[in-house]
N, CA, C and O atoms as a GROMACS GRO file, in nm:
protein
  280
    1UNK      N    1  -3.049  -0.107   0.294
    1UNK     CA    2  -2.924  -0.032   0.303
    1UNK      C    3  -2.954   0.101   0.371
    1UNK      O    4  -3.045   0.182   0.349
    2UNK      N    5  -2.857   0.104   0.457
    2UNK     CA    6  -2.890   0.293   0.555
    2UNK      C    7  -2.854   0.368   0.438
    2UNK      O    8  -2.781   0.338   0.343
    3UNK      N    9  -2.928   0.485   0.470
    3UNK     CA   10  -2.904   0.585   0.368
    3UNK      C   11  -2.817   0.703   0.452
    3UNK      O   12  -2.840   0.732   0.570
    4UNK      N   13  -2.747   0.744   0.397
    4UNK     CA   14  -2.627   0.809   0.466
    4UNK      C   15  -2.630   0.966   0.423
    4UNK      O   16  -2.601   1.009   0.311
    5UNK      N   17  -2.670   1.043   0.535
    5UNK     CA   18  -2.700   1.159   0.502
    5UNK      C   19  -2.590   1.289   0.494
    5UNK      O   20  -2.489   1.281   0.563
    6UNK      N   21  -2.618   1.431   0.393
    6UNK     CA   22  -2.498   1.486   0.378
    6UNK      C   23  -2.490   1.508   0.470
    6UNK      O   24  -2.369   1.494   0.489
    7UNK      N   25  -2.555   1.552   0.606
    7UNK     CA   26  -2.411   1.603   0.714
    7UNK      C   27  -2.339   1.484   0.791
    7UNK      O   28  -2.240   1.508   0.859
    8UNK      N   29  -2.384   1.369   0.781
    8UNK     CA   30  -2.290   1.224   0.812
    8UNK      C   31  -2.159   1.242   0.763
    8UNK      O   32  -2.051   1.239   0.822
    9UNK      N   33  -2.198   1.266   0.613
    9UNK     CA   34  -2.020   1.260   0.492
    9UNK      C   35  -1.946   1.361   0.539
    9UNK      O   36  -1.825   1.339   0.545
   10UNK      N   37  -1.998   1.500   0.584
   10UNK     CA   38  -1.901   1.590   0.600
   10UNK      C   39  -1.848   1.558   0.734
   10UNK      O   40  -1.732   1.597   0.752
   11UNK      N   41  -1.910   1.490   0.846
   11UNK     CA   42  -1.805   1.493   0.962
   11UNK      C   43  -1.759   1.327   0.965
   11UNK      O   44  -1.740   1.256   1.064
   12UNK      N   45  -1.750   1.295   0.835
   12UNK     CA   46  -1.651   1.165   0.853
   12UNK      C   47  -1.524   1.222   0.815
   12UNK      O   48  -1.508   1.281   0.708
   13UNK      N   49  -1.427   1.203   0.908
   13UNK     CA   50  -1.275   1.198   0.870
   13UNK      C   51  -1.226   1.172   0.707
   13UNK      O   52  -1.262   1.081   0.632
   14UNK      N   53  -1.143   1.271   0.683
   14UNK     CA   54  -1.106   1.253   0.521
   14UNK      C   55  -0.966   1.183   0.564
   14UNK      O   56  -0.890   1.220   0.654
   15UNK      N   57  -0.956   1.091   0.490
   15UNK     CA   58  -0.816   0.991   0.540
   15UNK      C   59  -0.767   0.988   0.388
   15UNK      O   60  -0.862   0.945   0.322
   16UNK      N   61  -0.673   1.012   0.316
   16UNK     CA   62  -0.600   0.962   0.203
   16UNK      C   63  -0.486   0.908   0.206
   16UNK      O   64  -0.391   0.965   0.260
   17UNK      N   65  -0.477   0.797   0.152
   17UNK     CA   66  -0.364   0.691   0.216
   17UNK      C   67  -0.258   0.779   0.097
   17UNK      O   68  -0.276   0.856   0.002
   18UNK      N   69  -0.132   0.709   0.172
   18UNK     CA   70  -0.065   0.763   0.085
   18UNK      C   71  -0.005   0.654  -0.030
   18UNK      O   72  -0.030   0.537  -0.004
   19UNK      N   73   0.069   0.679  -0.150
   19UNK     CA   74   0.156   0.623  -0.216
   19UNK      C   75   0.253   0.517  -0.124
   19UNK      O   76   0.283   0.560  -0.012
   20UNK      N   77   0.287   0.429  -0.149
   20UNK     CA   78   0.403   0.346  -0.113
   20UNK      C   79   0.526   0.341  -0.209
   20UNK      O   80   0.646   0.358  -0.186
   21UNK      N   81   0.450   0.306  -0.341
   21UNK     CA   82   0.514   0.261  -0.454
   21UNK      C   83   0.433   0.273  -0.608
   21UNK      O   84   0.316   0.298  -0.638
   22UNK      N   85   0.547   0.244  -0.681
   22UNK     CA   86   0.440   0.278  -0.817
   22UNK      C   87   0.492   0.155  -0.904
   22UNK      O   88   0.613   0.138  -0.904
   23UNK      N   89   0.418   0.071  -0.974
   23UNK     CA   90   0.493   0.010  -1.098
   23UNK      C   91   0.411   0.071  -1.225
   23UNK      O   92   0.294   0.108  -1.238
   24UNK      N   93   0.512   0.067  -1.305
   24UNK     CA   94   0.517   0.140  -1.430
   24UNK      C   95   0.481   0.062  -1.517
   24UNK      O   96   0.542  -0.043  -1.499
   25UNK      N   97   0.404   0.054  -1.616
   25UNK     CA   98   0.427  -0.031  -1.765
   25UNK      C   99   0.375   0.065  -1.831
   25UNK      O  100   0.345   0.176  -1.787
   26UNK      N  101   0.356   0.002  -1.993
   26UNK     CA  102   0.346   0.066  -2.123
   26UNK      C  103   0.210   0.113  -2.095
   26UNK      O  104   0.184   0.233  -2.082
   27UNK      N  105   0.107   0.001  -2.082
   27UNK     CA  106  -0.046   0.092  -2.022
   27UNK      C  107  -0.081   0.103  -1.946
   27UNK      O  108  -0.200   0.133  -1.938
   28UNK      N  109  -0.004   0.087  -1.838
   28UNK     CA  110  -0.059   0.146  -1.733
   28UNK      C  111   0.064   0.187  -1.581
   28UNK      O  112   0.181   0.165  -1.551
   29UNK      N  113  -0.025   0.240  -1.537
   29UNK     CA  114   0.067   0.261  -1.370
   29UNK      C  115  -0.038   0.235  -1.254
   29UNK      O  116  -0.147   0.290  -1.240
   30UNK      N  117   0.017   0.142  -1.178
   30UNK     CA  118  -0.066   0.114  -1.058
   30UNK      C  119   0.011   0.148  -0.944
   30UNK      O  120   0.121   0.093  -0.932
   31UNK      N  121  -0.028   0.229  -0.857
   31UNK     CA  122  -0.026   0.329  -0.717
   31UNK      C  123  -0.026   0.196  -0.623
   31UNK      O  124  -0.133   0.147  -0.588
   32UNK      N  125   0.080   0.148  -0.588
   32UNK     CA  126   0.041   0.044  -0.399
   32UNK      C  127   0.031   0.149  -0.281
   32UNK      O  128   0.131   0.208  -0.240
   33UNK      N  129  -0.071   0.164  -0.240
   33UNK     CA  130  -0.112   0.243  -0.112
   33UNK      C  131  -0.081   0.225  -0.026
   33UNK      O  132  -0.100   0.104  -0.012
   34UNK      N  133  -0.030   0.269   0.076
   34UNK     CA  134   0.002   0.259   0.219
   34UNK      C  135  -0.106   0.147   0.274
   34UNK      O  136  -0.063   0.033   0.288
   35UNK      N  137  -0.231   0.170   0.301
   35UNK     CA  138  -0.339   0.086   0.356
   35UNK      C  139  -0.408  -0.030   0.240
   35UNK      O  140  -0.529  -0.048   0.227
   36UNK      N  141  -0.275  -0.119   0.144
   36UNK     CA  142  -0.282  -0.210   0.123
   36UNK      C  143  -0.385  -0.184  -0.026
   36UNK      O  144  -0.419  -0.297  -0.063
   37UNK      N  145  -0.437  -0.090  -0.110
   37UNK     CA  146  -0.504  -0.102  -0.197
   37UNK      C  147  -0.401  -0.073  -0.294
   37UNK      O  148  -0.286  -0.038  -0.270
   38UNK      N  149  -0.468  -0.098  -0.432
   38UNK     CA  150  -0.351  -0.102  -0.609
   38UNK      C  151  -0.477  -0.020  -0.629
   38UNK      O  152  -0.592  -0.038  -0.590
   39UNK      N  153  -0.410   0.089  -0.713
   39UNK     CA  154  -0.503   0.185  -0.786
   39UNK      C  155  -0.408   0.161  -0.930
   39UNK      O  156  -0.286   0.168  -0.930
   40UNK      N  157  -0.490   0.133  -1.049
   40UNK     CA  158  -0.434   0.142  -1.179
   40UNK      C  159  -0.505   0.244  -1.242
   40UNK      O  160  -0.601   0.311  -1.205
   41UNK      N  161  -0.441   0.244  -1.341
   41UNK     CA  162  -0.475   0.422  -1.435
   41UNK      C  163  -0.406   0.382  -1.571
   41UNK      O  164  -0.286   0.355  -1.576
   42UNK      N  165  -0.484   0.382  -1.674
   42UNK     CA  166  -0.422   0.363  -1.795
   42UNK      C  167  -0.335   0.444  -1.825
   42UNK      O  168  -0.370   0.548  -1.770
   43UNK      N  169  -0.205   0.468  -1.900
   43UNK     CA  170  -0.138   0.556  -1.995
   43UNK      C  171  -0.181   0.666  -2.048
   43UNK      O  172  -0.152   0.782  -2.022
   44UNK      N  173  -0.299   0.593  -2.176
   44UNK     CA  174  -0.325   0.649  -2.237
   44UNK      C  175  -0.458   0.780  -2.208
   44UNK      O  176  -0.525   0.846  -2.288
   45UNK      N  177  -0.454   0.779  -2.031
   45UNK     CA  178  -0.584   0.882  -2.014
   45UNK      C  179  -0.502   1.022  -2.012
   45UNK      O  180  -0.554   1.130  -1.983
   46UNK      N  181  -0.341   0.998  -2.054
   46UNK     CA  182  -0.241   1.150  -1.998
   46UNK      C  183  -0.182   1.134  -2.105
   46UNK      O  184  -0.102   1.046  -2.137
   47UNK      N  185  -0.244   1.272  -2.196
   47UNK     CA  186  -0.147   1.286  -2.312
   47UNK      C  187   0.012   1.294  -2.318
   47UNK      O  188   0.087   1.275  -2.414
   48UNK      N  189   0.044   1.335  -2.158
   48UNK     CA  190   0.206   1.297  -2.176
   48UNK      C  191   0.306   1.172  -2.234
   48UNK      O  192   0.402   1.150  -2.307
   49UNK      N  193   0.182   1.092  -2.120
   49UNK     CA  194   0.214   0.957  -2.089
   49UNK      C  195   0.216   0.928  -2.222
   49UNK      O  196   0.333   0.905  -2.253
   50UNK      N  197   0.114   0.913  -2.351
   50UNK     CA  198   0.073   0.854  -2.396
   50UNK      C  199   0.160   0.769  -2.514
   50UNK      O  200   0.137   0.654  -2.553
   51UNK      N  201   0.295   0.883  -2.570
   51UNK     CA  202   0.376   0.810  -2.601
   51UNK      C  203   0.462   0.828  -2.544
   51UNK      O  204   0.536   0.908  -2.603
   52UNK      N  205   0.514   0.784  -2.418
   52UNK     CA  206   0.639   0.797  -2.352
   52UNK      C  207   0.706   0.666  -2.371
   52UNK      O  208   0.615   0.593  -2.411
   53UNK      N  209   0.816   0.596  -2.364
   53UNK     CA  210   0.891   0.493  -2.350
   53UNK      C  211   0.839   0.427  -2.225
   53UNK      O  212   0.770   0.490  -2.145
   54UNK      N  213   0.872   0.296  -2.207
   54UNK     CA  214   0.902   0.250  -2.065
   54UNK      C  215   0.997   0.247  -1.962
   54UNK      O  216   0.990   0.206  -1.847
   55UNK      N  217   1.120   0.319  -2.049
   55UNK     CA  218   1.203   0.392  -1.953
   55UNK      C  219   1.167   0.512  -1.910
   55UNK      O  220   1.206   0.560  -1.804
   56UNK      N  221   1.109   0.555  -1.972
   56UNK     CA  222   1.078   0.747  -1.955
   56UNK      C  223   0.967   0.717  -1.823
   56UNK      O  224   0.981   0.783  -1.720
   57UNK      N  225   0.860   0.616  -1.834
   57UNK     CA  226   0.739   0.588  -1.769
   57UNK      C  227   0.780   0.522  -1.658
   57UNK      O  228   0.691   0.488  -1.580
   58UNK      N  229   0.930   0.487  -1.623
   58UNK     CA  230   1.000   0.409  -1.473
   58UNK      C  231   1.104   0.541  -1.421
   58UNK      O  232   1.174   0.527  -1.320
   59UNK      N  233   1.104   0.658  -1.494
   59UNK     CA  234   1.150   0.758  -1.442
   59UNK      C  235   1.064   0.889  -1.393
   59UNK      O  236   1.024   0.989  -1.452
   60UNK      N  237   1.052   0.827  -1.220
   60UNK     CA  238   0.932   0.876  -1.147
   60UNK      C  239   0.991   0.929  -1.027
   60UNK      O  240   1.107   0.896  -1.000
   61UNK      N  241   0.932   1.005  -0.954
   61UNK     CA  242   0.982   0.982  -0.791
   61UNK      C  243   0.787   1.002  -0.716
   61UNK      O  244   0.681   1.062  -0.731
   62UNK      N  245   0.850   0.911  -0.646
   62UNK     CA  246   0.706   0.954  -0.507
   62UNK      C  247   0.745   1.093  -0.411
   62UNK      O  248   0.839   1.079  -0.332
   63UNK      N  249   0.696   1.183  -0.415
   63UNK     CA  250   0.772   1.306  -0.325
   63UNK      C  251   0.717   1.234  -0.176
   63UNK      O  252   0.624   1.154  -0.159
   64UNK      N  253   0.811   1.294  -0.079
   64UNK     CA  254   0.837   1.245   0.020
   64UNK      C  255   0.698   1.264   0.120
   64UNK      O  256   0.703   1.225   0.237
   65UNK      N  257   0.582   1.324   0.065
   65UNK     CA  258   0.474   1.387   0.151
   65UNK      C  259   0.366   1.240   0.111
   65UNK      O  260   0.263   1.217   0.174
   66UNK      N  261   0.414   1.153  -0.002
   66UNK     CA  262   0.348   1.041  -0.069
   66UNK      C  263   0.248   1.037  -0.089
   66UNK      O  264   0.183   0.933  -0.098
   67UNK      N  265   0.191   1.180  -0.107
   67UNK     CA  266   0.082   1.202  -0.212
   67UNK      C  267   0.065   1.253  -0.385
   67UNK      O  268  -0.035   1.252  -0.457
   68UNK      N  269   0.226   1.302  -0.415
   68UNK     CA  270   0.243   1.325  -0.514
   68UNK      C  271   0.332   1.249  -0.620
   68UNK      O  272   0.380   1.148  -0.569
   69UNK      N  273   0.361   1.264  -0.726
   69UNK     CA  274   0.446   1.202  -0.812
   69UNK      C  275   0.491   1.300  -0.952
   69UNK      O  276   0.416   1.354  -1.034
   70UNK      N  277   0.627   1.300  -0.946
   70UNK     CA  278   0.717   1.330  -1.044
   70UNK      C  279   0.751   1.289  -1.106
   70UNK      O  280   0.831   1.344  -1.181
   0.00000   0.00000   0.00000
């Protein structure tokens, strides 16, 4: 395996895909990415989340820059 040195990482392009979409459930929320990946994230790692409803947890917005969420 090449070994990939720090000044390689710093002049690789930082690319962060954005949000597409989100589905919601009780444990979890998974992120669909623009460039085709599912990122899931339990509930319970956000004390907000942790007892929220599943209505409260489908009342979201993606802000329009689709890196954030409300």
């Amino acid at each position: 395996m090449k070994e990939i040195k720090e000044r390689e990482i710093s002049s690789m392009p930082h690319f962060q895909p954005q949000i597409k979409n989100l589905d919601c459930q009780k444990e979890k929320i998974t992120a669909f990415l623009v460039d085709g990946r599912e990122l899931s994230i339990p509930t319970t790692w956000f004390a907000r989340l942790r007892n929220a409803t599943l209505d409260q947890l489908k009342n979201y917005e993606v802000l329009p820059d689709g890196y954030h969420i409300h």
